[in-house]
C-alpha positions as CSV (number, residue, x, y, z in Angstrom):
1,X,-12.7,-24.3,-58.4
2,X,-15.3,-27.1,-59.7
3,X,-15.1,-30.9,-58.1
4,X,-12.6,-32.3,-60.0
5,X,-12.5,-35.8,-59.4
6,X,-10.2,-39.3,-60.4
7,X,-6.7,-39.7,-61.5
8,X,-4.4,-40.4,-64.5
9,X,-1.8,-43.2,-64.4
10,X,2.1,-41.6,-65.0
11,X,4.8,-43.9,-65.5
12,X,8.2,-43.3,-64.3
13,X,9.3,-43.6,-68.1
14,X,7.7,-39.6,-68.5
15,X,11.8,-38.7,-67.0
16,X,12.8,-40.0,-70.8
17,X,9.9,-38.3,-72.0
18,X,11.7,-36.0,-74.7
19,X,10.1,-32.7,-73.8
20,X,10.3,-33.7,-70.0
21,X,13.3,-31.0,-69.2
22,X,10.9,-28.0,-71.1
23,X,9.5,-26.7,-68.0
24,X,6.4,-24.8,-70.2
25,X,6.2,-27.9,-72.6
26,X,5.8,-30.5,-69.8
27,X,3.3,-28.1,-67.6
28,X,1.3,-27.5,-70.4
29,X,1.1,-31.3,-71.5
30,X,0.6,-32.3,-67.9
31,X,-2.3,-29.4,-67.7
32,X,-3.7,-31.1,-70.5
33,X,-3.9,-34.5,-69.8
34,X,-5.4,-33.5,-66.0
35,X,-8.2,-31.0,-67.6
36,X,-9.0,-34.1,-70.4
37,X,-12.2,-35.7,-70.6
38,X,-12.5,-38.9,-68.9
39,X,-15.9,-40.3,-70.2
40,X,-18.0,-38.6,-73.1
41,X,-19.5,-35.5,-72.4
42,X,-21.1,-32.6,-74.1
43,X,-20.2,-29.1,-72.9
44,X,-22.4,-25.9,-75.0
45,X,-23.3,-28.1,-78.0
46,X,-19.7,-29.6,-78.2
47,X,-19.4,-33.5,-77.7
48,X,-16.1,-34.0,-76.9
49,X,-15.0,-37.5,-76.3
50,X,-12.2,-39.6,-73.8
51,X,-9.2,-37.8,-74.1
52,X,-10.4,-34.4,-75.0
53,X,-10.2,-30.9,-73.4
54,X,-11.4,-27.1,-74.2
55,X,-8.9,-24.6,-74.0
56,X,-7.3,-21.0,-75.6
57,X,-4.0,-19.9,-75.1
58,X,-5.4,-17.1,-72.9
59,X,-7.0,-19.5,-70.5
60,X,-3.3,-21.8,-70.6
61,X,-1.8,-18.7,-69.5
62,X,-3.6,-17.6,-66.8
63,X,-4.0,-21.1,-65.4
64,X,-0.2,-21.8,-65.9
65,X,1.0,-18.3,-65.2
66,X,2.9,-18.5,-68.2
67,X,3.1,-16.0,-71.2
68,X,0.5,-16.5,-74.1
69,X,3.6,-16.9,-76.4
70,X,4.6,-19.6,-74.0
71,X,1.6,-21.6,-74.5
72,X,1.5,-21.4,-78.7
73,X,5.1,-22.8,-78.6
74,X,4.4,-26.0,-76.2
75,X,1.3,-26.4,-78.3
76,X,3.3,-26.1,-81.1
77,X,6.2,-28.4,-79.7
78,X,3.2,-30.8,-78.7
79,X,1.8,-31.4,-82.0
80,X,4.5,-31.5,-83.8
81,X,5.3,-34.6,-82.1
82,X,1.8,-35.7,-82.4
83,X,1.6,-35.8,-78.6
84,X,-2.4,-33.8,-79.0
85,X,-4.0,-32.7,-81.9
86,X,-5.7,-29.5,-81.4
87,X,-8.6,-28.2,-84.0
88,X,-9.4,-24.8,-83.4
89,X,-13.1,-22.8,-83.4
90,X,-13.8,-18.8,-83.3
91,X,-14.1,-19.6,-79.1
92,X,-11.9,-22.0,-78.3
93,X,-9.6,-24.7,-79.6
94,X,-10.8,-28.6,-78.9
95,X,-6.9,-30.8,-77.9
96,X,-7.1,-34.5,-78.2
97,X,-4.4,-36.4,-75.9
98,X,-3.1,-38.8,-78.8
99,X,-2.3,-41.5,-76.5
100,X,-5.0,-41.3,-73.7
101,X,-5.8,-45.2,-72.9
102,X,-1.8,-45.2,-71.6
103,X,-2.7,-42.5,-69.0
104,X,-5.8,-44.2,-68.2
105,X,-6.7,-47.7,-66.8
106,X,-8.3,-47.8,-70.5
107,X,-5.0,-49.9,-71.3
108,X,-5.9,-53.3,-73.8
109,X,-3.6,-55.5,-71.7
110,X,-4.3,-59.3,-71.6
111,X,-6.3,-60.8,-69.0
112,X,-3.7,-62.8,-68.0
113,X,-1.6,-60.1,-67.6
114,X,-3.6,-58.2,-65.2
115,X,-4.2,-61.5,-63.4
116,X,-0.3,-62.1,-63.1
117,X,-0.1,-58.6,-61.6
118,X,-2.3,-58.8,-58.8
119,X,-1.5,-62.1,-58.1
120,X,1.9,-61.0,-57.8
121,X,0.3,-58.1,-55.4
122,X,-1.4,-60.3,-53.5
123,X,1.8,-62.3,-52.6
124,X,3.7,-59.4,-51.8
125,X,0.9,-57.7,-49.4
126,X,0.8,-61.4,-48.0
127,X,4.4,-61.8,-47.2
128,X,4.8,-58.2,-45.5
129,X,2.0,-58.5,-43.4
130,X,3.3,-62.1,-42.4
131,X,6.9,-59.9,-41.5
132,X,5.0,-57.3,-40.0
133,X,3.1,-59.7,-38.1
134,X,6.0,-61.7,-37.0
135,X,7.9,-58.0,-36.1
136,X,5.2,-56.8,-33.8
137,X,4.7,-60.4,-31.9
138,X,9.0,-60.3,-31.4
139,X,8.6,-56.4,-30.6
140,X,8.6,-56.5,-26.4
141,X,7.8,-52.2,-27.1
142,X,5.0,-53.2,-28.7
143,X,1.7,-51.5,-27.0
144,X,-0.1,-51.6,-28.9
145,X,-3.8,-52.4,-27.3
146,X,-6.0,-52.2,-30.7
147,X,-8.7,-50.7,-29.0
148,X,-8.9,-47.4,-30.4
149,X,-6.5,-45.4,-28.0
150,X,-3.2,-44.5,-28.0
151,X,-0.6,-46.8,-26.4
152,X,1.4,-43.8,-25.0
153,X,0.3,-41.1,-22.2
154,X,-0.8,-38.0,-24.1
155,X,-0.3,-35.4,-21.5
156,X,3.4,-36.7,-21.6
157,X,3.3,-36.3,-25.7
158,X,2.1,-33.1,-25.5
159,X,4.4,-31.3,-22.8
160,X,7.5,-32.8,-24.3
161,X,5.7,-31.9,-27.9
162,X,7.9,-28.9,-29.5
163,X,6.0,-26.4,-31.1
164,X,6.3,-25.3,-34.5
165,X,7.1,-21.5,-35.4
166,X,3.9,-19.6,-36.9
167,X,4.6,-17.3,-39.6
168,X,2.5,-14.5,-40.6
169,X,1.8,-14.0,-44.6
170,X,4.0,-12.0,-46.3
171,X,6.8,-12.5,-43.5
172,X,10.0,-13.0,-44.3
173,X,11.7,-14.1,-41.2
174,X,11.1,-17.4,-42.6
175,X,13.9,-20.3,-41.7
């Protein structure tokens, strides 16, 4: 598999999402929006831009491991409600996620916004350490020697350690 790096922002609010409870719809979607282009790039004489994948329906399928028929109909479901646009070639069909910047940090909030939110950040991450802080002075099983090493014995760890079952592949004596 190639180095596939970065992320994609998903809000909570995807559970309302209304083709969220369509298994094929939402893997496909999600498949989309992982495999998208996050910067400009050209790929065989094709610029594709932010937002913008390469695909066929045989190459959904085998990554999905769903039927080809599958695919066309989240596709289909998809456009219809203008979640991608796809434009199709004689290799391949281009998708464009309609609403990219949400998934990205590409989002046009207000400075003072973002300024509100990791101020509010900062005074949480503040406060907990303060609690942590004031946890671990009131803690008398606290060992902690913040030298590098463990605070417990670790031949005692490991003997009283249970180990865990190995399975062979394909077994099926699984618990």
């Amino acid at each position: 598999m190639k180095d596939i790096q970065g992320y994609i922002k998903l809000n909570r609010s995807i559970l309302n999402w209304q083709w969220y409870d369509k298994p094929n719809v939402r893997a496909v979607y999600f498949h989309l929006l992982l495999t998208a282009q996050y910067s400009d790039h050209e790929w065989q004489g094709v610029k594709l831009k932010c937002g913008q994948t390469i695909c066929s329906y045989n190459g959904l399928s085998k990554a999905l491991g769903i039927s080809v028929q599958e695919v066309r109909t989240a596709i289909k479901h998809l456009e219809e409600s203008k979640e991608i646009t796809l434009r199709a070639t004689n290799r391949f069909s281009i998708v464009t996620i309609e609403k990219w910047d949400i998934f990205t940090n590409n989002t046009n909030s207000s400075t003072n916004e973002s300024t509100f939110n990791q101020h509010s950040a900062n005074t949480q991450s503040t406060f907990n350490q303060q609690r942590y802080n004031k946890y671990n002075k009131n803690n008398k099983y606290n060992n902690n020697n913040c030298d590098g090493k463990p605070s417990y014995d670790v031949e005692e760890f490991e003997k009283r350690a249970i180990p865990l079952p190995v399975y062979e592949k394909g077994a099926t004596n699984r618990i």
